[in-house]
C-alpha positions as CSV (number, residue, x, y, z in Angstrom):
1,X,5.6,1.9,-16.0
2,X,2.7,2.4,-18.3
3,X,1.3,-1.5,-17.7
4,X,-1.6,-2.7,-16.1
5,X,-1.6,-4.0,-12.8
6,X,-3.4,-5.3,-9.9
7,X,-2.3,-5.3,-6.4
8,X,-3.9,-7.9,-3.5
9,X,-2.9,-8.4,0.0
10,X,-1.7,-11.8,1.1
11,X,-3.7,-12.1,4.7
12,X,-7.4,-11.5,2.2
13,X,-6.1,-14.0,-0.9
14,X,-5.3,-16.4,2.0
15,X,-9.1,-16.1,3.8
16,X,-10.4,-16.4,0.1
17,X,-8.2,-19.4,-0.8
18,X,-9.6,-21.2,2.8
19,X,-13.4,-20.2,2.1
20,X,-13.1,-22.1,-1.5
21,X,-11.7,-24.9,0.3
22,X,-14.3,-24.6,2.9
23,X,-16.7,-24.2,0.2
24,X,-19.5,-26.9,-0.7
25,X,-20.8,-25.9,-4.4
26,X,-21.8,-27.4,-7.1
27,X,-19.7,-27.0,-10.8
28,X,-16.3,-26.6,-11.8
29,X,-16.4,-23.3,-12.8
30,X,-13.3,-20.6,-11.7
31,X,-13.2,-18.8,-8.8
32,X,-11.1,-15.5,-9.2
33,X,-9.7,-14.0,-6.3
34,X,-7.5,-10.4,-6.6
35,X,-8.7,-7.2,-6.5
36,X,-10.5,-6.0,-9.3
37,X,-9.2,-2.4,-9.0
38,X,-6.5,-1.9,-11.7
39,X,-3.6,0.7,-11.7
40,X,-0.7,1.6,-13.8
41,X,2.9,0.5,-12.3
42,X,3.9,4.5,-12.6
43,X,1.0,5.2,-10.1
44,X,1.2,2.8,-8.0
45,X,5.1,3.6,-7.9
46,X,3.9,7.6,-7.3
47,X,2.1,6.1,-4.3
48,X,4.8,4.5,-3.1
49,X,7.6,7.5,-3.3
50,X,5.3,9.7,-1.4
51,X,4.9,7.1,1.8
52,X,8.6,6.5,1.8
53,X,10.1,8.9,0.4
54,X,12.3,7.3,-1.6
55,X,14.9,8.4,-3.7
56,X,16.1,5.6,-5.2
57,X,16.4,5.2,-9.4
58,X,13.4,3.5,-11.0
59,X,14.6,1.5,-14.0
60,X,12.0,0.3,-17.0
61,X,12.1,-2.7,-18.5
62,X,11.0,-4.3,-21.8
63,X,7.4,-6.2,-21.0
64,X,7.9,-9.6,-22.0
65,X,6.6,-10.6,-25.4
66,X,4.0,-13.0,-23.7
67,X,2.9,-10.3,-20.7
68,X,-1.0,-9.6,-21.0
69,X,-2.2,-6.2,-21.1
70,X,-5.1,-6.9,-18.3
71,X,-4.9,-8.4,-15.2
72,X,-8.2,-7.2,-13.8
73,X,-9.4,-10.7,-12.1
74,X,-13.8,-11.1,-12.1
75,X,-14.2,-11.8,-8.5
76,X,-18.0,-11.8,-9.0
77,X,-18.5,-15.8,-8.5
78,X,-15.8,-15.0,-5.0
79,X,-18.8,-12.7,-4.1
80,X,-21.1,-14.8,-4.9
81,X,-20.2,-18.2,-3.5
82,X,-17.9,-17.4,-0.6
83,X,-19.0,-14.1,0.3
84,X,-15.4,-12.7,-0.8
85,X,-14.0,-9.6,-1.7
86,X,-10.4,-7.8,-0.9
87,X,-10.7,-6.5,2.3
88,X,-7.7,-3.8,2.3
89,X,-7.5,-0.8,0.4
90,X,-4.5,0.1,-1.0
91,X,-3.4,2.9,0.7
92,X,-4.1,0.9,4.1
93,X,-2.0,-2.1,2.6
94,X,1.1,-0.1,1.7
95,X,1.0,1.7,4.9
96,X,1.3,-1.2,6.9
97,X,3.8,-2.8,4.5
98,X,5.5,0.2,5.3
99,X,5.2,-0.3,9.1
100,X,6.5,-4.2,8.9
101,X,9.3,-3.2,7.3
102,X,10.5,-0.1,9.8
103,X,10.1,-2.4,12.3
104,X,12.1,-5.7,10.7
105,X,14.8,-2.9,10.1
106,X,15.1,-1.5,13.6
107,X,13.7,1.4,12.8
108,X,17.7,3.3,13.0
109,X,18.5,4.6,9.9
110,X,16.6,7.6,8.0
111,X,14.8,5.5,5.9
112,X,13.7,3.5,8.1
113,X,12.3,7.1,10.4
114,X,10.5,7.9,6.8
115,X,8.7,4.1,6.7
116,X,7.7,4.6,10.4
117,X,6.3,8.0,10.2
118,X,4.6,7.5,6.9
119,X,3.0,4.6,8.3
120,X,1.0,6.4,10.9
C-alpha cells in the first residue's frame, strides 16, 4: 500500500487524447497526459473506505520486480500545447464513481444506500 500512484479520470484523458489529435505542432516530442498529483495506494484506499464504507479485507501484494517507484506524469508540454490539465479533483472523481455505481446496482442493498449517500 505504501506505492506511488497517480489517479486520472477517463472523460479528461479522453478531451486530452482528442486536443493532441486536434493538435497542429511542430516536433516529436511527448505529450504526458495524467495527473501530476501523486498518492500512496493506502491513502487513496483511506479515501475510498470513508465514501463507501466498506468493510471488505484489503490484501497486499508483492510489487512486481519491474514496477517503477514514480508515476508522477510532466503534463507541462499538455499545458502548454493543448491548453490541458485534469479537470476533476479526486475527491469529485470518486464521488461520482460512487454515484454510477449505486445507480448500475439498483441502489437496494446497504451498500449500495452507503454509495448513494456518500455520493451527495
Amino acid at each position: 500500500g505504501d506505492e506511488i500512484g497517480h489517479i486520472a479520470e477517463a472523460a479528461g484523458l479522453a478531451a486530452g487524447l482528442i486536443a493532441l489529435m486536434d493538435a497542429e505542432f511542430d516536433g516529436m516530442q511527448p505529450v504526458n497526459l495524467g495527473n501530476p498529483n501523486e498518492m500512496t495506494i493506502n491513502a487513496l484506499l483511506t479515501q475510498i473506505v470513508a465514501l463507501t464504507g466498506s468493510t471488505a479485507p484489503v490484501v497486499h501484494q508483492p510489487l512486481p520486480v519491474d514496477d517503477p517507484r514514480r508515476r508522477r506524469p510532466d503534463i507541462a508540454r499538455a499545458k502548454q500545447v493543448l491548453g490541458w490539465k485534469p479537470r476533476v479533483a479526486l475527491a469529485e472523481g470518486l464521488a461520482l464513481t460512487c454515484a454510477w455505481f449505486a445507480e448500475e446496482l439498483g441502489g437496494d442493498g446497504v451498500a449500495d444506500a452507503r454509495l448513494a449517500c456518500a455520493a451527495e
